[in-house]
N, C-alpha and C positions, 0 to 999 in steps of 0.2 A: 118198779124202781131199779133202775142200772147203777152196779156199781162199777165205780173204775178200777180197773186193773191197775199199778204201778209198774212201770214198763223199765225202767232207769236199772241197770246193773246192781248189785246189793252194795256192792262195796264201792269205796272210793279214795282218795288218798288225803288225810288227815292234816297230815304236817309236812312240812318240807322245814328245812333250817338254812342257814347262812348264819356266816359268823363274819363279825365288823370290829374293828377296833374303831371306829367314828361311828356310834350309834346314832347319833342325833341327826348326823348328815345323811347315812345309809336309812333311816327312817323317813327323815322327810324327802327324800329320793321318790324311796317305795309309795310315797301317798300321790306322790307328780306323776309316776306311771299309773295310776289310779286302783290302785291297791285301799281295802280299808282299813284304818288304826282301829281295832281291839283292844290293845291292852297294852300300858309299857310301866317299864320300871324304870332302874337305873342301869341294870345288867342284861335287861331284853327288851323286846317288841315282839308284841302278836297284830298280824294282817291279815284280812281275811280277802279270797281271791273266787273269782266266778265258782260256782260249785260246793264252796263249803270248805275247800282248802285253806289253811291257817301257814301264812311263811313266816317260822322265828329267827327274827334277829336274835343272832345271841354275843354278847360280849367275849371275846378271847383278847386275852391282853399278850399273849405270844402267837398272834395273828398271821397268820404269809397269807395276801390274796392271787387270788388265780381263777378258776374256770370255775364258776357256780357246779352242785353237785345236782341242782333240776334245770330244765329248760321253760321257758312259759309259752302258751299259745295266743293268736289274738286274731279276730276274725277277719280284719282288714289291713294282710302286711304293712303293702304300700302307706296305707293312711296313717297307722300309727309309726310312722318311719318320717314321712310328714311332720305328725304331728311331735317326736321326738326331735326331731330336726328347729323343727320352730322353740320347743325348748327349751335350746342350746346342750341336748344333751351327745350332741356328737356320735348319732350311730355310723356303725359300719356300713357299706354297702351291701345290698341287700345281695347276695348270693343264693341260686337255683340249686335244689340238692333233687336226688331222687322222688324222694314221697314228698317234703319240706322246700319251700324258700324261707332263706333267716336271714335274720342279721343279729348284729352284738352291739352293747350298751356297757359300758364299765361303769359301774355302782362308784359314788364317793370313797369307801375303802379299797376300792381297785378292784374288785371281783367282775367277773366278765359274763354277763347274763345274756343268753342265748333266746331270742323271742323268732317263733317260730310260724307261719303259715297253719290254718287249721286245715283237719280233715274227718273231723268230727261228722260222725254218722247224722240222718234223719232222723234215726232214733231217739225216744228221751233218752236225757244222762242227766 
C-alpha cells in the first residue's frame, strides 16, 4: 500500500479583510465575482475564495475607500474581464506588467481590486 505524500506548501494565507461602508452591496458584489458567502452579520461577511482563503468584509463607518490592501488571481485574465464586462461591472483595461497582466474593478464602496494573471506553479498548492 502507497501512501501519498502531501506535496502543497504548510502554510497559506487565512484572512484577507476589506472594510465597506455598503455591506450589503460590497457582499453581493463579492458573490457576482464568484466568491462563496460563509457567514454574515450585520457589521461583517465572511467569503471564502479558491484555496481556503476567507475575505472579511468588515463594517467601518468612518470609511475612506481606495486601493484594496490584497490583489486576487484568476486563471483566465481575458475571460474573466469578458465576463466582468458583460456584468456591467466596468473593468479597466487589461494592462501587461512584468510577471502579471491585470486589471481593476471598483467594489460598490469604492475600493479598487486588483485581479491579476496567474503564475502559479505545477505543483500542488
Amino acid at each position: 500500500m502507497t501512501t501519498k505524500v502531501d506535496q502543497r506548501p504548510s502554510v497559506w494565507v487565512g484572512h484577507i479583510m476589506l472594510n465597506t461602508n455598503r455591506l450589503a452591496q460590497s457582499a453581493a458584489f463579492m458573490q457576482q465575482i464568484g466568491m462563496r458567502l460563509i457567514a454574515q452579520g450585520e457589521d461583517y461577511a465572511v467569503f471564502e475564495l479558491r484555496g481556503g482563503t476567507h475575505l472579511v468584509l468588515a463594517v467601518e463607518d468612518t470609511f475612506t475607500p481606495g486601493e484594496a490592501p490584497f490583489d486576487l488571481m484568476v486563471d483566465d485574465l481575458a475571460a474573466t474581464h469578458a465576463h466582468f464586462t458583460a456584468l456591467g461591472l466596468k473593468p479597466s483595461v487589461i494592462e501587461e506588467g512584468n510577471i502579471h497582466s491585470y486589471f481593476t474593478v471598483l467594489e460598490p464602496a469604492g475600493n479598487c481590486i486588483r485581479f491579476n494573471s496567474s503564475h502559479v506553479s505545477d505543483l500542488p498548492v
